[in-house]
C-alpha positions in Angstrom: 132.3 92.3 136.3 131.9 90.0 133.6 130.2 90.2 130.4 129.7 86.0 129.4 126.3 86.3 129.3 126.6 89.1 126.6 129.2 87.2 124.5 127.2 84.1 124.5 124.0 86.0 123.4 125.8 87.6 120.5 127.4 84.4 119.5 123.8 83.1 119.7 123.0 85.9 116.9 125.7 85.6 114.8 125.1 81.7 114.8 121.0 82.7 113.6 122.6 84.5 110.8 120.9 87.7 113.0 123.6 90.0 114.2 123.3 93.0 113.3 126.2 95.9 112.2 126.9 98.9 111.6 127.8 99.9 107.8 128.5 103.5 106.4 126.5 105.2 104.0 126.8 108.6 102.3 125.1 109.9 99.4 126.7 109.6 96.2 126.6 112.6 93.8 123.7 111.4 91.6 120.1 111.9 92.9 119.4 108.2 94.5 122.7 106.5 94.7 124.4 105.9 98.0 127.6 104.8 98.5 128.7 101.7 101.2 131.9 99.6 101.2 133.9 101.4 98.0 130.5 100.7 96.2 128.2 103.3 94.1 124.4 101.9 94.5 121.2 102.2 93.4 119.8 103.8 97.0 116.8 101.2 98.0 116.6 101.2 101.8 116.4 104.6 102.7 112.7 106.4 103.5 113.7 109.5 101.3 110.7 108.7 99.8 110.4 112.5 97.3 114.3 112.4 97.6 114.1 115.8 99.9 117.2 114.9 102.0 118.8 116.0 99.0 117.2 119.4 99.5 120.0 122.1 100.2 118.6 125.5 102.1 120.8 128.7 101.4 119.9 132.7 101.9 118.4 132.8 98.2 116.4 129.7 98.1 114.7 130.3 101.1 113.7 133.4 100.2 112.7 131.9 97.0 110.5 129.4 98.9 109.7 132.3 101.0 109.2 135.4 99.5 107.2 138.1 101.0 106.2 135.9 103.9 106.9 136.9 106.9 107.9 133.9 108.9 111.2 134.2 106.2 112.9 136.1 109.1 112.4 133.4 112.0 113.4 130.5 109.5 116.5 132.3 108.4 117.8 132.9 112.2 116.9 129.3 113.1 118.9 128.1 109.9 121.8 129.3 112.0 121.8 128.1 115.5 123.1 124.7 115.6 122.8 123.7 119.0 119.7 122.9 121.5 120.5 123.8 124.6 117.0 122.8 127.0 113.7 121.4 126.7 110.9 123.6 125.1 109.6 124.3 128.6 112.5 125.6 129.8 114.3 127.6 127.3 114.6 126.1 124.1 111.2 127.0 122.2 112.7 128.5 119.4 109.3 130.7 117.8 110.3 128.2 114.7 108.7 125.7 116.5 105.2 127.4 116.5 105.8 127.7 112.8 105.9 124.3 111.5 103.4 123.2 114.1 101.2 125.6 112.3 102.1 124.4 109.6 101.2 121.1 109.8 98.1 121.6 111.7 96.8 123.0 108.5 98.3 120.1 106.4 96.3 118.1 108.5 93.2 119.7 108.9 93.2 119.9 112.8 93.2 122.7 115.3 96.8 122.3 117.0 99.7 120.2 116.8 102.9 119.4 118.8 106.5 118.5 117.6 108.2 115.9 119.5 112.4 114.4 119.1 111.5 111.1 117.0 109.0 108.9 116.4 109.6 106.9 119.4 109.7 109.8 121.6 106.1 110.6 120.1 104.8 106.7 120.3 106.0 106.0 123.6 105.0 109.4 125.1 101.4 109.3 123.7 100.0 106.3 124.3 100.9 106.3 128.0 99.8 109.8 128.8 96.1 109.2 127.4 95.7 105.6 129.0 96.0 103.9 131.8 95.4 101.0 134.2 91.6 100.2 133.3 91.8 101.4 130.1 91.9 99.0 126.7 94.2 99.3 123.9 93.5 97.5 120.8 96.6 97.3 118.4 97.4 95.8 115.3 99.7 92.6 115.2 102.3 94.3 113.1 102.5 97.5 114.7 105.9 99.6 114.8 107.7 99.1 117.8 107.7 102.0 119.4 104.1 101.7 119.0 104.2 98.3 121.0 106.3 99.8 123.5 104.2 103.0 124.3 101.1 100.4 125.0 103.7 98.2 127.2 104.2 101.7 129.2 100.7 102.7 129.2 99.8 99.4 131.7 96.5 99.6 130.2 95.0 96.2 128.9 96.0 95.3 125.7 94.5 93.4 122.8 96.2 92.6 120.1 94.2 91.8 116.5 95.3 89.7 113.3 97.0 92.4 111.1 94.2 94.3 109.3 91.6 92.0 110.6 88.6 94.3 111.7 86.2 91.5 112.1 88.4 90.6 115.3 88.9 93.7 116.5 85.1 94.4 116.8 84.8 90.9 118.9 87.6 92.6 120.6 85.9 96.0 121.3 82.2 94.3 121.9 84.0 92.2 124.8 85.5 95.0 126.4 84.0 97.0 129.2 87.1 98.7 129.7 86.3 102.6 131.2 87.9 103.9 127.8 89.4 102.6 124.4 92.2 103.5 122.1 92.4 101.8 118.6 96.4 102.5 117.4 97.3 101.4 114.2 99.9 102.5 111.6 99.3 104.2 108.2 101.6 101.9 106.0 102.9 99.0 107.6 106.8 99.2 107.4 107.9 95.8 107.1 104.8 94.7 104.6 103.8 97.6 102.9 100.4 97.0 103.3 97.9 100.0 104.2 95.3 100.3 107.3 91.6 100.7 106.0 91.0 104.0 108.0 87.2 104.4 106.7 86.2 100.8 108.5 88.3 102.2 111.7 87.1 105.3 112.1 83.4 103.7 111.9 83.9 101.1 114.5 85.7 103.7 116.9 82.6 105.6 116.6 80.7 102.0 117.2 82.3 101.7 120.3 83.1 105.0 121.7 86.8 104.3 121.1 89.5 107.1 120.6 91.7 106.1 117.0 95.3 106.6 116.6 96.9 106.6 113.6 100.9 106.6 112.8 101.3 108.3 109.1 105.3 107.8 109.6 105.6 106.4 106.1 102.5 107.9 104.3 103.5 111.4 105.4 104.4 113.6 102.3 103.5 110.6 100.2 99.5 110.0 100.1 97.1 112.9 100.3 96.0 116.4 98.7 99.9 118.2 99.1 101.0 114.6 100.8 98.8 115.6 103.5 98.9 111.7 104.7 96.7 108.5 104.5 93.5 109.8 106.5 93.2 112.7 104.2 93.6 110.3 101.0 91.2 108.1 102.3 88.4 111.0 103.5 88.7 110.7 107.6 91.5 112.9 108.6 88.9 115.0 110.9 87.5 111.7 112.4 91.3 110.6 113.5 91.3 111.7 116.9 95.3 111.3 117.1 97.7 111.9 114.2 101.4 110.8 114.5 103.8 111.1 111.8 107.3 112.0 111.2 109.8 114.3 109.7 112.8 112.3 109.2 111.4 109.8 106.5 109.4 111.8 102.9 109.9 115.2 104.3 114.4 114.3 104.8 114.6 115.8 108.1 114.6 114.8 111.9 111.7 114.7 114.7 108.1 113.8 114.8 104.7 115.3 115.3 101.0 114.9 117.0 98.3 116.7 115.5 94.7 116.9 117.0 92.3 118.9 118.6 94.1 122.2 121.1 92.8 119.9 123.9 94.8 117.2 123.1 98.0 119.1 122.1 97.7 121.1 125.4 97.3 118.3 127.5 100.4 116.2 126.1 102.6 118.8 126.5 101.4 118.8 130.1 101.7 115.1 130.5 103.8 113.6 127.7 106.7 112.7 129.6 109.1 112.2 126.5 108.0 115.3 125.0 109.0 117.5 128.7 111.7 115.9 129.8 114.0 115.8 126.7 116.3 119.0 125.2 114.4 120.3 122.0 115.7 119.6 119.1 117.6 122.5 117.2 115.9 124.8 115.6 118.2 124.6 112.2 116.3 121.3 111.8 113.2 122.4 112.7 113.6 125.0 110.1 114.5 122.0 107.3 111.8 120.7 108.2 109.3 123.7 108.0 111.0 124.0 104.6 110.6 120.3 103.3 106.8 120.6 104.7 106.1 123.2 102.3 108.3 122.3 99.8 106.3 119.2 99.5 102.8 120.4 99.3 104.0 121.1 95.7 105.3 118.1 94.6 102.1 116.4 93.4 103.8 115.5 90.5 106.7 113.5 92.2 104.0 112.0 94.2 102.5 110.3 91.2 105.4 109.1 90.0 106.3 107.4 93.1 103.0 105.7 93.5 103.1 104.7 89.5 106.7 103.0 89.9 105.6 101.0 93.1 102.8 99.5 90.9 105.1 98.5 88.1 107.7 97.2 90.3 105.1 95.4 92.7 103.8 93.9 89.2 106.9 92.9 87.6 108.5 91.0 90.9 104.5 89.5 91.3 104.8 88.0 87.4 108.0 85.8 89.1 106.0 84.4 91.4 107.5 86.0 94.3 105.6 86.7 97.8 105.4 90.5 98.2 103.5 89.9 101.7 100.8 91.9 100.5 102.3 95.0 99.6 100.6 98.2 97.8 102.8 100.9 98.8 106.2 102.3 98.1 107.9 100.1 100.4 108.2 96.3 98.7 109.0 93.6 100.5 110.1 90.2 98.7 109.6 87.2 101.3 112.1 84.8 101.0 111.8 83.3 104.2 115.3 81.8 105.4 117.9 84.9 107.1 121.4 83.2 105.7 119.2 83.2 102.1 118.3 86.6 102.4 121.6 87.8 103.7 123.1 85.9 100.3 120.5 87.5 98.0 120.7 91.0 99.3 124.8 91.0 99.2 124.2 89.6 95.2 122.0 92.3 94.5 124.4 94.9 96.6 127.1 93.1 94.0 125.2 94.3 91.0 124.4 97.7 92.1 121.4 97.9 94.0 121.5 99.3 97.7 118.6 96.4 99.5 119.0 95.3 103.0 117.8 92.1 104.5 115.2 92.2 106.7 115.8 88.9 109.1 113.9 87.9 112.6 113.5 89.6 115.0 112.4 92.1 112.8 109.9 90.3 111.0 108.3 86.6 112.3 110.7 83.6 112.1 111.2 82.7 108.9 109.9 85.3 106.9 113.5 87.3 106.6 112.5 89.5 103.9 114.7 92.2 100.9 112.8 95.0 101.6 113.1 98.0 98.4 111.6 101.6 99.8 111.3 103.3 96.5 112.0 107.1 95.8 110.7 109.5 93.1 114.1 110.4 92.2 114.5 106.7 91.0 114.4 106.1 87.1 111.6 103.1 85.8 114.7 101.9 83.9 116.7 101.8 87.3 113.7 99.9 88.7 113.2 97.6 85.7 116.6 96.7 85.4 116.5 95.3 89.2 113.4 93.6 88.6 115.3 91.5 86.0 118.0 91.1 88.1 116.1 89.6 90.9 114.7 87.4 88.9 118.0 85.9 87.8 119.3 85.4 91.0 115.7 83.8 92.3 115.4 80.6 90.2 116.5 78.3 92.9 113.7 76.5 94.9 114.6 77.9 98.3 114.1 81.8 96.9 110.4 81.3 96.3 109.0 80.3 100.3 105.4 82.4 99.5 102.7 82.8 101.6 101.3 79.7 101.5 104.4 77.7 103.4 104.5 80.6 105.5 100.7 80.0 106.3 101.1 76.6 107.1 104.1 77.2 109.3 103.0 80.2 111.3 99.4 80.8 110.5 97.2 83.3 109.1 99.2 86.4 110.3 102.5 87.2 111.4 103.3 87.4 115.6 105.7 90.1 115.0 105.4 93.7 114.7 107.4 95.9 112.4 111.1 96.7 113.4 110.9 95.5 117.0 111.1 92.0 118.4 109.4 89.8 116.8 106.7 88.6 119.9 102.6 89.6 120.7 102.2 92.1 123.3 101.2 90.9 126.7 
């Protein structure tokens, strides 16, 4: 056997400036600094978004978290066992498990939900267990992958609509005659940082007789009454008829969730085939987790001062003149278009302290390679300032500033990508 074909793809890469490596990182001592390569950074890649990876669980402050409750017990014995040793159907349902999917069934405001290994896992398990062959899906253009590749598996029809654009996706859903429709969007859109106008979705699912899916990977923790996600912030989390959102971004742990109606948790784990055939995760982070999820309800206050540190930031890299694709959320990208200039900006920044990673194709749509800054409550406005001004005195050559309107005359309206996956429509 030869591998040719694989060297000659990955020269191919490297060539595009698009190969991709693996780099340490481990958390420095200091709240929001990382270390990589010998260096102490300013940590602005990660999704720790409240800073609760940080969050240490002992005997005492679990019981301070927890006292007189008594789920403190279960928590406390799953803190301890390390290993996973089947899939919840088998033997490895931990009675943890029905704990934090209580738990965020409330968050939520649904009747049931149901804890899957990842965000993938949930994505791709989902979507193809509620359609099928002569069913429709209608997804937005810059969807997550896994979102992408849970409609792919699905084999039901799919449309795809212009990121955000809900005047094309009611064309798209008057057209259709398909037997039944799922609308799947995410919260916050991870590449641009733009937000899905849930209101406008929920009323044309109801239009249509469409079911509505909703991702809340990044919004989770962040956006809501006790970070109870995007749909409650925005008044429909009751008319979302299928809530996704993780664990291992705001809340600092591992795994992922659905929440819904009992029917709908009941029949995925009956027919999500990612969900029953996969080892359960163990139940020391499933405990974290339960944890984090409570912890966070209470962190209102670090909540605002994420949200008021994105706007400064978002308005003091917008006063350069810089293309922040849109963005209105904690995660800021700055579109700079060309990978090898982004790969030189984000090693200059890296060389002044900051911890940014360049986002190149296929990621993102050919040339729109992209720093993208996730920001944290732990981080400092002076911390943020600071790199504002540092950005701007490494962007003053003509090739920094591409904007949108080069990229709309090169590529259109809308991006064909979707958001950390290959960038190309769905079929």
């Amino acid at each position: 056997m030869t591998w040719e074909r694989l060297h000659t793809r990955l020269d191919a890469l490297a060539a595009q400036g698009r190969e991709r490596q693996l780099h340490d990182w481990t958390a420095d001592s200091e709240p929001g600094y990382v270390r990589t390569g010998g260096r102490r950074l300013l940590d602005l890649a990660s999704n720790d978004y409240l800073g609760l990876s940080r969050q240490r669980w002992t005997p005492d402050t679990v019981h301070d978290l927890l006292a007189g409750d008594p789920d403190e017990p279960v928590v406390l014995d799953a803190l301890t066992r390390f290993g996973a040793g089947a899939a919840r159907l088998i033997n490895g349902n931990h009675p943890v498990y029905g704990l934090l999917e209580r738990d965020l069934a409330r968050l939520k405001g649904r009747e049931a939900a149901l804890i899957f290994g990842s965000g993938v896992a949930a994505n791709t398990g989902v979507i193809p267990a509620l359609m099928g062959q002569g069913d429709a899906v209608f997804s937005d253009e810059l969807n997550h992958a896994s979102i992408i590749d849970g409609v792919r598996l699905s084999r039901a029809e799919t449309q795809v609509f212009p990121h955000r654009d809900l005047g094309a996706l009611e064309r798209q859903l008057a057209a259709s005659h398909a037997a039944h429709k799922l609308i799947v969007t995410d919260a916050l859109f991870s590449m641009d940082g733009t937000l899905a106008a849930l209101p406008e979705l929920v009323a044309l699912k109801k239009k249509y007789g469409a079911w509505l899916m909703v991702d809340e990977a990044h919004t989770g923790g962040v956006y809501g009454s006790g970070g109870a996600g995007l749909a409650c912030a925005q008044g429909v989390s009751g008319e979302v008829d299928v809530l996704m959102g993780t664990l291992g971004k705001a809340y600092g742990s591992v795994g992922a969730y659905i929440a819904g109606d009992d029917v709908l948790i009941r029949y995925l784990l009956n027919a999500a085939r990612s969900f029953i055939f996969t080892t359960g995760l163990p139940p020391v982070n499933v405990a974290v987790s339960l944890l984090n999820v409570r912890y966070a309800q209470g962190m209102d206050e670090e909540r605002r001062r994420l949200h008021a540190h994105a706007a400064r930031f978002r308005a003091a890299l917008s006063a350069q003149g810089l293309d922040l694709a849109g963005s209105e959320s904690q995660v800021v990208p700055v579109v700079l278009g060309a990978a090898d200039l982004t790969l030189r900006r984000a090693e200059e920044l890296r060389s002044r302290g900051y911890g940014v990673v360049a986002i190149r194709p296929p990621t993102v749509a050919p040339d729109s390679a992209r720093l993208r800054f996730a920001l944290s409550s732990v981080h400092r406005w002076e911390e943020l300032e600071q790199c504002a001004a540092d950005i701007n005195d490494l962007s003053d050559d003509q090739g920094s500033r591409v904007g949108a309107e080069r990229l709309k005359e090169e590529h259109g309206d809308v991006y064909s990508g979707s958001c950390e996956s290959p960038c190309e429509k769905l079929p």
